[in-house]
Backbone as CSV, one residue per row, in Angstrom:
resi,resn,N_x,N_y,N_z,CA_x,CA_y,CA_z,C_x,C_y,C_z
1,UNK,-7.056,-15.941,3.486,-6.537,-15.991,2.141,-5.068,-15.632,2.167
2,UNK,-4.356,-16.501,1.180,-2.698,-16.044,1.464,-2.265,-16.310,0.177
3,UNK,-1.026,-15.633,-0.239,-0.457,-15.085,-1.236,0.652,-14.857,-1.512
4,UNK,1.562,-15.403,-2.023,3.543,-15.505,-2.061,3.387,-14.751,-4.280
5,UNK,4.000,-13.796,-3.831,4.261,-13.435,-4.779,5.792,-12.964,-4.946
6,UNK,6.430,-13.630,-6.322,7.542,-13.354,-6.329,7.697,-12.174,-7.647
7,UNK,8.055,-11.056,-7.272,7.710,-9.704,-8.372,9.263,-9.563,-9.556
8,UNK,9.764,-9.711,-9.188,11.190,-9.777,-9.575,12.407,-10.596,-9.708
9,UNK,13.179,-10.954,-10.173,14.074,-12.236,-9.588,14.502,-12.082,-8.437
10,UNK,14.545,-10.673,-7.271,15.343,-10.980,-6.552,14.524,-10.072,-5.353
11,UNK,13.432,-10.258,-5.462,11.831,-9.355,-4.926,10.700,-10.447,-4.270
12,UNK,10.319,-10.478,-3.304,9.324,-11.824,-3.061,8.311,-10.789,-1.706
13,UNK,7.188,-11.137,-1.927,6.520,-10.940,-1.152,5.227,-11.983,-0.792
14,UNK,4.957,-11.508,0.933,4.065,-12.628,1.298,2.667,-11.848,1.006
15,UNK,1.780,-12.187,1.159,0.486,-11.547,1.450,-0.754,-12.689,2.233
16,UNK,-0.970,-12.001,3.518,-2.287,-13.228,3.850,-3.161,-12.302,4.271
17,UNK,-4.459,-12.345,4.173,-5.782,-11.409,4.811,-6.736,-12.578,5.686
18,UNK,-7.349,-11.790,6.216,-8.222,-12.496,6.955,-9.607,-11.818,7.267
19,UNK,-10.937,-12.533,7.176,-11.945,-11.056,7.241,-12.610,-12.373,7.859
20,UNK,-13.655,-11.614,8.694,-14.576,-12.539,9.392,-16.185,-11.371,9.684
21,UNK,-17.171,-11.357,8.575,-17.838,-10.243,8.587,-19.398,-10.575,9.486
22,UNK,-19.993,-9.934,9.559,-21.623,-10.117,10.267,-21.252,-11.116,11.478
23,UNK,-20.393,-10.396,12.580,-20.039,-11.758,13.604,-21.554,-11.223,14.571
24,UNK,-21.789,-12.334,15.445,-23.127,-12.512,16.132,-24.500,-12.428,14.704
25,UNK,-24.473,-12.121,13.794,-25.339,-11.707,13.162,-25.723,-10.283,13.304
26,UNK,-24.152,-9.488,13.584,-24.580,-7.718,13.751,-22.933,-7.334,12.472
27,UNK,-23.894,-6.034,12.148,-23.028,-5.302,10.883,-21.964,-4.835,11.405
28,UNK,-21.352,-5.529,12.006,-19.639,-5.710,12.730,-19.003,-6.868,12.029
29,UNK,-17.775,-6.452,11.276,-17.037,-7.985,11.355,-15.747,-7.352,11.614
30,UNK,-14.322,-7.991,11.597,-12.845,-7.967,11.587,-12.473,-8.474,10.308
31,UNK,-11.341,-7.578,10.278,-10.657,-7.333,8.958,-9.470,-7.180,9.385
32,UNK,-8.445,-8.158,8.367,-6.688,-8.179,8.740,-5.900,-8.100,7.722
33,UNK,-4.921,-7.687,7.242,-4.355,-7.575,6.160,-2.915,-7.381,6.533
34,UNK,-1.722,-8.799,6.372,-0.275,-8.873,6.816,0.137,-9.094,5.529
35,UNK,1.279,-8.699,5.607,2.335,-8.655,4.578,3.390,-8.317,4.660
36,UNK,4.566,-9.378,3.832,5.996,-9.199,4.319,6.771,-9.097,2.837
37,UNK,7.553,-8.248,2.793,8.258,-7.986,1.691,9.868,-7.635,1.406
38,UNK,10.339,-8.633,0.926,12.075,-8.063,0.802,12.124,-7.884,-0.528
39,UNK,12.961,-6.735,-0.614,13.502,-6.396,-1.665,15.097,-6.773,-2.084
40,UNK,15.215,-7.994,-2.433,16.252,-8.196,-2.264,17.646,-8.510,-1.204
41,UNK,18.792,-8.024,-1.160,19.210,-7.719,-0.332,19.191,-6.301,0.934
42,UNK,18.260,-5.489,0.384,18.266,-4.086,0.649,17.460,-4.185,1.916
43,UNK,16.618,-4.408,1.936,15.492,-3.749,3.061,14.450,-5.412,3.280
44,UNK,13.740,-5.802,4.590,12.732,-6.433,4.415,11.574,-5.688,5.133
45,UNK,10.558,-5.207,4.478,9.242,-4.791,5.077,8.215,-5.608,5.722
46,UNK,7.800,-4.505,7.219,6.510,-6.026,7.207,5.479,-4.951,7.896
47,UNK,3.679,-5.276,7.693,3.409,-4.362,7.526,2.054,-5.292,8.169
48,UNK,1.123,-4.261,8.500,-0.623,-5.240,9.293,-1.047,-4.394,10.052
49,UNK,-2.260,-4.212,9.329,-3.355,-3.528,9.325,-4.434,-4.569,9.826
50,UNK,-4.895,-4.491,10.802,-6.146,-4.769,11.730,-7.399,-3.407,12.374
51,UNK,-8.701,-3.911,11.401,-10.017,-3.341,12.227,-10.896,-4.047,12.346
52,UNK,-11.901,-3.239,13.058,-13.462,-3.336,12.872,-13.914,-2.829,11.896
53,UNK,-14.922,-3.389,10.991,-15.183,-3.085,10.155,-17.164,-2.927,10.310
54,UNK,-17.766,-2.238,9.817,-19.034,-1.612,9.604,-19.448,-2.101,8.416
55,UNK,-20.633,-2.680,8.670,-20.654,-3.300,6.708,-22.221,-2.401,6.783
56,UNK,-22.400,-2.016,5.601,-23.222,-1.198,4.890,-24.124,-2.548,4.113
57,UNK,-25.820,-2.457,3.509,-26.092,-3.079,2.678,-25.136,-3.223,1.626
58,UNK,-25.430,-4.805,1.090,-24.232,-4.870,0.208,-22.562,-5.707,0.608
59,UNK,-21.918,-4.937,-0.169,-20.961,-5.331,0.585,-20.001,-3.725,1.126
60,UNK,-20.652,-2.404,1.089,-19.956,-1.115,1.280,-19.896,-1.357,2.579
61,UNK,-18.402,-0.697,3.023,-18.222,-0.735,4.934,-17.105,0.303,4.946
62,UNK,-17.230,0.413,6.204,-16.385,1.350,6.809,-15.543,1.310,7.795
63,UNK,-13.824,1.208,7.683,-13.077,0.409,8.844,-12.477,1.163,9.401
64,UNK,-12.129,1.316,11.462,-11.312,1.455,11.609,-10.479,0.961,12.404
65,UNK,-9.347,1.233,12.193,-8.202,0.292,12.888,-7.012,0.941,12.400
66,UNK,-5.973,-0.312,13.199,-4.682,0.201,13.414,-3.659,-0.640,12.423
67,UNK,-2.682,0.746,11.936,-1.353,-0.036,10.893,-0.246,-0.160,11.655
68,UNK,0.598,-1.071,11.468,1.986,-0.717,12.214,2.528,-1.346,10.681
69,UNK,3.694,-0.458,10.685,4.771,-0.761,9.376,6.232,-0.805,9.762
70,UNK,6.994,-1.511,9.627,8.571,-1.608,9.587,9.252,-1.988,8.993
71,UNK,11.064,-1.228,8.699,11.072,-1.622,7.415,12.801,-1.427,8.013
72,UNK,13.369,-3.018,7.698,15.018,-2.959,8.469,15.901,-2.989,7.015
73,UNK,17.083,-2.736,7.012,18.364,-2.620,6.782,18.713,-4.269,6.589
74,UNK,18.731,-4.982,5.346,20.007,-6.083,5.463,21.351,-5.870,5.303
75,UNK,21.573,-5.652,4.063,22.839,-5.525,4.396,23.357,-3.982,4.054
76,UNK,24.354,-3.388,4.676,24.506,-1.974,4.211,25.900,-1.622,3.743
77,UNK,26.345,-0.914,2.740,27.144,-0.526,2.401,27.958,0.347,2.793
78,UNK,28.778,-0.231,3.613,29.804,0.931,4.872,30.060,1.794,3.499
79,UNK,31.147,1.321,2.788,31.965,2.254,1.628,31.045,3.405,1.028
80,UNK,30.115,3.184,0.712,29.439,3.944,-0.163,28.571,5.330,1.186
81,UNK,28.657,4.434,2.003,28.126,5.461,3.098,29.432,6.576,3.332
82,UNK,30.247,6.394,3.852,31.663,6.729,4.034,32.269,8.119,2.809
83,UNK,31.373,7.273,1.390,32.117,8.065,0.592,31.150,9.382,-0.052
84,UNK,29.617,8.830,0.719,28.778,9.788,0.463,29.223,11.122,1.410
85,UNK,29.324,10.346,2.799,29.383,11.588,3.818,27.812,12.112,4.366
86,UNK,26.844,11.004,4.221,25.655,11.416,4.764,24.493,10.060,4.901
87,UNK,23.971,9.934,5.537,23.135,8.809,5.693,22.365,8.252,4.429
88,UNK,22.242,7.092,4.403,21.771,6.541,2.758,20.288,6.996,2.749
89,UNK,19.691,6.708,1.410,18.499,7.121,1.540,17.551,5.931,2.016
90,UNK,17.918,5.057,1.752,16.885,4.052,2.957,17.378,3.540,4.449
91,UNK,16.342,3.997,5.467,16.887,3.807,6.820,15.675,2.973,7.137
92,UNK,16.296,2.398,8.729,15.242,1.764,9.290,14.101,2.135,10.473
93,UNK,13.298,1.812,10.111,11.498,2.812,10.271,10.757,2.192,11.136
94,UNK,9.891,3.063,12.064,8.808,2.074,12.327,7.541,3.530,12.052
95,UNK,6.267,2.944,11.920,5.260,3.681,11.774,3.858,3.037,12.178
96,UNK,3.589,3.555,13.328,2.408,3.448,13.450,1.186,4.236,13.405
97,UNK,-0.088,3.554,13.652,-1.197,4.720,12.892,-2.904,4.234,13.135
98,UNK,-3.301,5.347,13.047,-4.529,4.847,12.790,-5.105,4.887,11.692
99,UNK,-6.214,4.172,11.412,-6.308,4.180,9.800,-8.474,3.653,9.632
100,UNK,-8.621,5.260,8.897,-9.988,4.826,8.269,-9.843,4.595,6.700
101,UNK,-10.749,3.462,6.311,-10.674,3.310,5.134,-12.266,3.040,4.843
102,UNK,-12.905,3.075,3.446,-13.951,3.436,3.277,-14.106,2.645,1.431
103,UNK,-15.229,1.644,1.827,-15.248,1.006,0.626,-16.456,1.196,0.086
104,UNK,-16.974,1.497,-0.864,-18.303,1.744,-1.616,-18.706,0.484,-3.101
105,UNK,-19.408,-0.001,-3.193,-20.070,-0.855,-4.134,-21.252,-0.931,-4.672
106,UNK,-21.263,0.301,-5.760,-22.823,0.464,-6.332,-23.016,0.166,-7.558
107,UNK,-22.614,-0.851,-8.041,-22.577,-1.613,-9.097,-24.034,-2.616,-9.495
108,UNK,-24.096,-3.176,-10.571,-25.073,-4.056,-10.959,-25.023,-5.547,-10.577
109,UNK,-23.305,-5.843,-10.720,-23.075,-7.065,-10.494,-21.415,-6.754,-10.006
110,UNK,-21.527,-8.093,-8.905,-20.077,-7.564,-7.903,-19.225,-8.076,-9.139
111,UNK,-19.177,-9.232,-9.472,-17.926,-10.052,-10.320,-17.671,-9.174,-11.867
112,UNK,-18.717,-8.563,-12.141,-18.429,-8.454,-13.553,-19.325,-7.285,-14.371
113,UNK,-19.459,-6.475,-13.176,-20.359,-5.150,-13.325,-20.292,-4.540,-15.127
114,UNK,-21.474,-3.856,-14.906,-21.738,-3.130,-16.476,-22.031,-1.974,-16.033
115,UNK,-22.619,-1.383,-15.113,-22.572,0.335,-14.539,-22.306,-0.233,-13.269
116,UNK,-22.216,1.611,-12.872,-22.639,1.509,-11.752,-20.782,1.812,-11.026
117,UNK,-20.570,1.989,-9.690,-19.486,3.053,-9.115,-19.015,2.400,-8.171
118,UNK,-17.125,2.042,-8.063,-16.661,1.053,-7.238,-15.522,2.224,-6.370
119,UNK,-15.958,2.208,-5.265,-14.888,3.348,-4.347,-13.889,2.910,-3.344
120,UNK,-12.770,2.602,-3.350,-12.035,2.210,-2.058,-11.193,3.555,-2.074
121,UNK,-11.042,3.963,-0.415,-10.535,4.719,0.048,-9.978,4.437,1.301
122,UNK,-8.333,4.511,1.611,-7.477,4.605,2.630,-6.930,5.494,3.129
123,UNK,-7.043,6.011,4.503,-6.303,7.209,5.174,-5.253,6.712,6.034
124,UNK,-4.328,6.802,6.498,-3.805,6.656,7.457,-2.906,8.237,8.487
125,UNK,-3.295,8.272,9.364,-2.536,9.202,10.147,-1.394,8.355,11.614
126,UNK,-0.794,9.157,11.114,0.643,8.584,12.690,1.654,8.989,12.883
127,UNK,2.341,8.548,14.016,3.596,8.163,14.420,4.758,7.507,13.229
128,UNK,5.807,8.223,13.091,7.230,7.957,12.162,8.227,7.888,13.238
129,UNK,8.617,7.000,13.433,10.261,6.934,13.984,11.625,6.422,12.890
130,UNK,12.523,7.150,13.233,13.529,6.684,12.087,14.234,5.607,13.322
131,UNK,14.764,4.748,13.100,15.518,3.950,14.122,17.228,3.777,14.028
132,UNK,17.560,4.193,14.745,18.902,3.921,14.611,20.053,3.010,14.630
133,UNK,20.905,2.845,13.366,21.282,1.154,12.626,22.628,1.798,13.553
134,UNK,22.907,0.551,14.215,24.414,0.037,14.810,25.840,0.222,13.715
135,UNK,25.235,-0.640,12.916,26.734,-0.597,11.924,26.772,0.473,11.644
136,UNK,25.541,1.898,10.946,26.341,3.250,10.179,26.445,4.174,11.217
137,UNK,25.784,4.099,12.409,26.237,5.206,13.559,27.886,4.800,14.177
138,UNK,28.071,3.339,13.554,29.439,2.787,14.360,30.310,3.266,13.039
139,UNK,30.204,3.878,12.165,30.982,4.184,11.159,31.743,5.605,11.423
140,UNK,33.099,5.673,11.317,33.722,6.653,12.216,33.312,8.349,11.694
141,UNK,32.550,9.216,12.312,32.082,10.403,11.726,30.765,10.242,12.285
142,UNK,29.784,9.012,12.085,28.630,9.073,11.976,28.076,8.989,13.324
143,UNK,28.535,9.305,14.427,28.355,8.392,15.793,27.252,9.474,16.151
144,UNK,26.840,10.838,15.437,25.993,11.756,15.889,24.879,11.913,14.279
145,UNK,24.939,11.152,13.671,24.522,11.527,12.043,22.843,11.466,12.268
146,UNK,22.169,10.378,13.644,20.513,9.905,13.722,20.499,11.201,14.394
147,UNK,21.015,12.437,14.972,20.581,13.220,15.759,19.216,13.878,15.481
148,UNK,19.135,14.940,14.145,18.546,15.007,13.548,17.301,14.590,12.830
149,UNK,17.192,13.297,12.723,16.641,12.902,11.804,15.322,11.366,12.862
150,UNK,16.042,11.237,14.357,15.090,9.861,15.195,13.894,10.467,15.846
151,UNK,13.912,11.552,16.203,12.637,12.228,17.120,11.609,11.571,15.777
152,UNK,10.637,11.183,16.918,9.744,11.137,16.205,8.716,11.929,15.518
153,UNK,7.921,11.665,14.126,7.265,12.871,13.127,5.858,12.508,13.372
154,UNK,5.116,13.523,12.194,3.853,12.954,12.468,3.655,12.737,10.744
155,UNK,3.263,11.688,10.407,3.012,11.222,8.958,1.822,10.803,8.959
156,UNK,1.366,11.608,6.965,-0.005,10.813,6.731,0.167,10.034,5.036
157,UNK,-0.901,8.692,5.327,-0.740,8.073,3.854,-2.069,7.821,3.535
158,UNK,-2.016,8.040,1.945,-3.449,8.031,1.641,-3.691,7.088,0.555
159,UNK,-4.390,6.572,-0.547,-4.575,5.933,-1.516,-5.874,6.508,-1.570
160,UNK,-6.393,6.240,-2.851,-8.107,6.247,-3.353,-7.774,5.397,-5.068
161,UNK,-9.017,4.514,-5.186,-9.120,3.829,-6.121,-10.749,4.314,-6.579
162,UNK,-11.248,4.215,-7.842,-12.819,5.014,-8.245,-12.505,3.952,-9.356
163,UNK,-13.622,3.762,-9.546,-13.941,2.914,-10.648,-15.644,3.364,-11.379
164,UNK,-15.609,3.657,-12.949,-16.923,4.194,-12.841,-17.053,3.393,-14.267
165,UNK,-18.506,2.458,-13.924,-18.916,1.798,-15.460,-20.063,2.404,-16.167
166,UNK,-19.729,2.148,-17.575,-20.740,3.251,-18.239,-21.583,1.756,-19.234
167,UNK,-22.730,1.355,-19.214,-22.562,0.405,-20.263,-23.239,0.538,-21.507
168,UNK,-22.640,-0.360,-22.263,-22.620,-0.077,-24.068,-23.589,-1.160,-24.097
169,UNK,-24.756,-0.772,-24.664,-25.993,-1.726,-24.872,-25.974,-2.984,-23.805
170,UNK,-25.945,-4.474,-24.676,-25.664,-5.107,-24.198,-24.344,-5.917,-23.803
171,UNK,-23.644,-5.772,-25.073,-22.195,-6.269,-25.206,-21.272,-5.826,-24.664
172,UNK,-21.235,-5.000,-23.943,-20.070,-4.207,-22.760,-20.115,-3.173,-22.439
173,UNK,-19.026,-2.767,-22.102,-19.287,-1.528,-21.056,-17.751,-0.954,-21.097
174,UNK,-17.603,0.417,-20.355,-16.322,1.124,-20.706,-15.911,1.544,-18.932
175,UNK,-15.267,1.240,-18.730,-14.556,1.181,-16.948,-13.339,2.849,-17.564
176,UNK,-14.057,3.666,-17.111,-12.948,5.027,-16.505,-12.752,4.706,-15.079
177,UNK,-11.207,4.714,-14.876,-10.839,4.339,-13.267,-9.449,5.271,-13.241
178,UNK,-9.566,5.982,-11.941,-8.273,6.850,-11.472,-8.050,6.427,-9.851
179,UNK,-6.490,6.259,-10.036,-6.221,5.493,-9.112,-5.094,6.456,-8.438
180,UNK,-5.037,6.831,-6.903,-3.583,7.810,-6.406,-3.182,7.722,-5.214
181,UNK,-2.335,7.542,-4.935,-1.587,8.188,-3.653,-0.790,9.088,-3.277
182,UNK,-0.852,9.088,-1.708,0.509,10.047,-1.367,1.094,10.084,0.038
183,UNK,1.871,10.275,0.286,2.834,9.762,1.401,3.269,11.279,1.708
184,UNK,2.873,11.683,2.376,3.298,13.048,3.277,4.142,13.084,4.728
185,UNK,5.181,13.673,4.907,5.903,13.938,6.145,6.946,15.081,6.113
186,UNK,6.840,16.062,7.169,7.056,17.394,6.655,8.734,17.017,6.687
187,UNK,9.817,16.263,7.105,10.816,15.651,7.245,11.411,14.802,6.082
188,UNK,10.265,14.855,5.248,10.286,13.782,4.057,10.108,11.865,4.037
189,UNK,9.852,11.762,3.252,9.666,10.166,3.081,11.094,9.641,2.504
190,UNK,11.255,8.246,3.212,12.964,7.679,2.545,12.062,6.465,1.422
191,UNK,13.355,6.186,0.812,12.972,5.560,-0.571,12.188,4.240,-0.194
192,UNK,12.554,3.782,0.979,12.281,2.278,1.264,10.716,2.162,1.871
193,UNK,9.890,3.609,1.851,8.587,3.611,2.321,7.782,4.199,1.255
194,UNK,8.334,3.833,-0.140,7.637,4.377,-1.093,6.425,3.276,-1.520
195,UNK,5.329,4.200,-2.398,4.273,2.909,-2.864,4.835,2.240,-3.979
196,UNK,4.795,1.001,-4.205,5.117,0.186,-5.012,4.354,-0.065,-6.149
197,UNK,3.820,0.524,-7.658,3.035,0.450,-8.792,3.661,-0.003,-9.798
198,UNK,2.909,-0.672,-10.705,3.364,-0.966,-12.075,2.987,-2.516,-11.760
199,UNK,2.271,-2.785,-13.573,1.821,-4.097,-14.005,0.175,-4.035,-13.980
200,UNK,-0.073,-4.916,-13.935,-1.744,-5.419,-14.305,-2.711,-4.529,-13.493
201,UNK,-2.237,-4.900,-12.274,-3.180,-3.767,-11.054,-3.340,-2.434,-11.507
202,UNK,-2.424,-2.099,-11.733,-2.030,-0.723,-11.430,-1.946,0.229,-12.353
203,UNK,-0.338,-0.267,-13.804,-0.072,0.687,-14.361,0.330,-0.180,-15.445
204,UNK,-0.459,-0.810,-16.151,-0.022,-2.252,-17.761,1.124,-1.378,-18.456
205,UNK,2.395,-2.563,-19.019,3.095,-1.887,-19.833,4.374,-1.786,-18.934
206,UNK,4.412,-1.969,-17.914,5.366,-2.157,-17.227,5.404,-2.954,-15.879
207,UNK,6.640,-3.503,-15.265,6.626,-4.515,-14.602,5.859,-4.843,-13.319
208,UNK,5.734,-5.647,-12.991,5.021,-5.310,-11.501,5.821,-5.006,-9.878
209,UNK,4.912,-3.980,-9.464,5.468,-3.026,-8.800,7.101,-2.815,-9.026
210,UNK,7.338,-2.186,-10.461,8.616,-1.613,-10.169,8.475,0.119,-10.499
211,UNK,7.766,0.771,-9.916,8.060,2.069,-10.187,7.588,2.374,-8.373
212,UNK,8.530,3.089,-7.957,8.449,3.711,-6.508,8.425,4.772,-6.400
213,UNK,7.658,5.369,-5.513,7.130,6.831,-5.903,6.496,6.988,-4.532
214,UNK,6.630,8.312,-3.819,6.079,8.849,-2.634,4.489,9.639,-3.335
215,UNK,4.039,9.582,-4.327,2.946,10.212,-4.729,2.526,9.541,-6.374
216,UNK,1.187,9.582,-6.192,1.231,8.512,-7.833,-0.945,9.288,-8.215
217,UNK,-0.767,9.343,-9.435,-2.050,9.276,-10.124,-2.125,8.793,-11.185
218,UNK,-3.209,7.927,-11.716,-2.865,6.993,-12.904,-4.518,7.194,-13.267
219,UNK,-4.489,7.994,-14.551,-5.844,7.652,-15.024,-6.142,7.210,-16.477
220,UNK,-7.338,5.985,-16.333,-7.595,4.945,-17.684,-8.762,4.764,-17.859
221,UNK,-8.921,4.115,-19.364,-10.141,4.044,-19.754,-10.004,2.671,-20.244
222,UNK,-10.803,1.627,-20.066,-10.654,0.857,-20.553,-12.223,0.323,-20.902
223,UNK,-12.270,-0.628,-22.392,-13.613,-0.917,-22.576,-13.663,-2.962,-22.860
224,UNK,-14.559,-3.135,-22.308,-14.502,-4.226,-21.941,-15.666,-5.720,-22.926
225,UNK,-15.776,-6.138,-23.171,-16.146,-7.083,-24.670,-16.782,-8.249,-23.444
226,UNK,-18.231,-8.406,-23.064,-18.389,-9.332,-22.504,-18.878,-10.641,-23.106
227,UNK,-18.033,-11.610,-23.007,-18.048,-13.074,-23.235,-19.289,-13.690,-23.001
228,UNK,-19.603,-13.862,-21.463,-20.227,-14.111,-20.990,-20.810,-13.777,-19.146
229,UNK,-21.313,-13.870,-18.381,-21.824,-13.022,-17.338,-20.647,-12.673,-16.419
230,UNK,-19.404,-14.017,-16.225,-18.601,-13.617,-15.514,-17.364,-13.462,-16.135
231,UNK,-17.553,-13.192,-17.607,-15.930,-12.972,-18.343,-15.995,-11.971,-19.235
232,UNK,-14.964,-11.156,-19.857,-15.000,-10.052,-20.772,-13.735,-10.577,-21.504
């Protein structure tokens, strides 16, 4: 499955997954999830997550596998670096990791549930390297500025999504869902490895993914008017 989403006028991202589940006819399948993202002129991210995945009756499973994330520098602003006197807040990264994630589906119906409890959960633990950019270490002052800051860290990222349906007779049902993350590194997180929220997914009322944030909780209630089996 693949996915070009353009978020902004000047924001585009790719998205393709790939899952291949019950291979031989055993509760093993593979699971892939790539994605490439520029923000403009600022930064391009690219990011892929590959496991094994454990499938549970249903469709609940349990994955693990490995993330690698990186995230470069287009173009950079000597002047503004120069006039700060300290490294910008987005640098270029690599992060790798291991990563369990944990999906639950105890619902009535997958497409269009009326009770019943929807759980995705992501961990990741790893490796942070800051990498060091040519042009701002070649900027006169800065030739020692990555000293500090390239050894590599140890970083963890998390998400959890809950979804809980309550239902109203026959005609619908009321979805309470709290949704959070958080991005931990005792060195700190730079702006350009923040989670990306806002819009339909996430946070209605505002744009999609424009609010960046190293930590996020969003909790809603929403009640839902069913049409018919697969629409509200």
């Amino acid at each position: 499955m693949g996915n070009i989403k353009k978020l902004q006028p000047e924001n585009q991202e790719v998205i393709v997954k790939f899952s291949l589940p019950y291979i031989y006819n055993f509760a093993f399948g593979v699971d892939t999830d790539f994605r490439l993202f520029r923000n403009s002129n600022q930064h391009i991210d690219l990011f892929l997550t590959t496991g094994i995945q454990y499938l549970f009756k249903g469709l609940s499973n349990v994955k693990f596998g490995y993330h690698y994330k990186s995230s470069r520098l287009i173009d950079i602003n000597v002047e503004s670096i120069k006039n700060s006197g300290r490294l910008p807040s987005n640098l270029d990264i690599l992060y790798r990791s291991g990563v369990l994630s944990v999906q639950m589906l105890q619902t009535d119906y997958r497409f269009n549930p009326t009770k019943g409890l929807l759980l995705d959960f992501r961990c990741n633990i790893g490796q942070k390297v800051i990498l060091e950019n040519s042009v701002i270490s070649g900027i006169e002052g800065f030739e020692k500025a990555y000293d500090d800051v390239k050894k590599p860290t140890l970083q963890l990222e998390s998400e959890m999504d809950i979804q809980y349906f309550i239902p109203l007779k026959t005609y619908g049902t009321f979805r309470l869902r709290g949704m959070g993350g958080l991005k931990y590194n005792t060195f700190g997180i730079r702006q350009n490895e923040y989670f990306r929220i806002g819009g339909s997914a996430t946070l209605r009322g505002f744009d999609e993914e424009s609010i960046w944030t190293d930590r996020y909780f969003v909790l809603s209630g929403e009640f839902r008017l069913f049409l018919d089996r697969n629409s509200f």
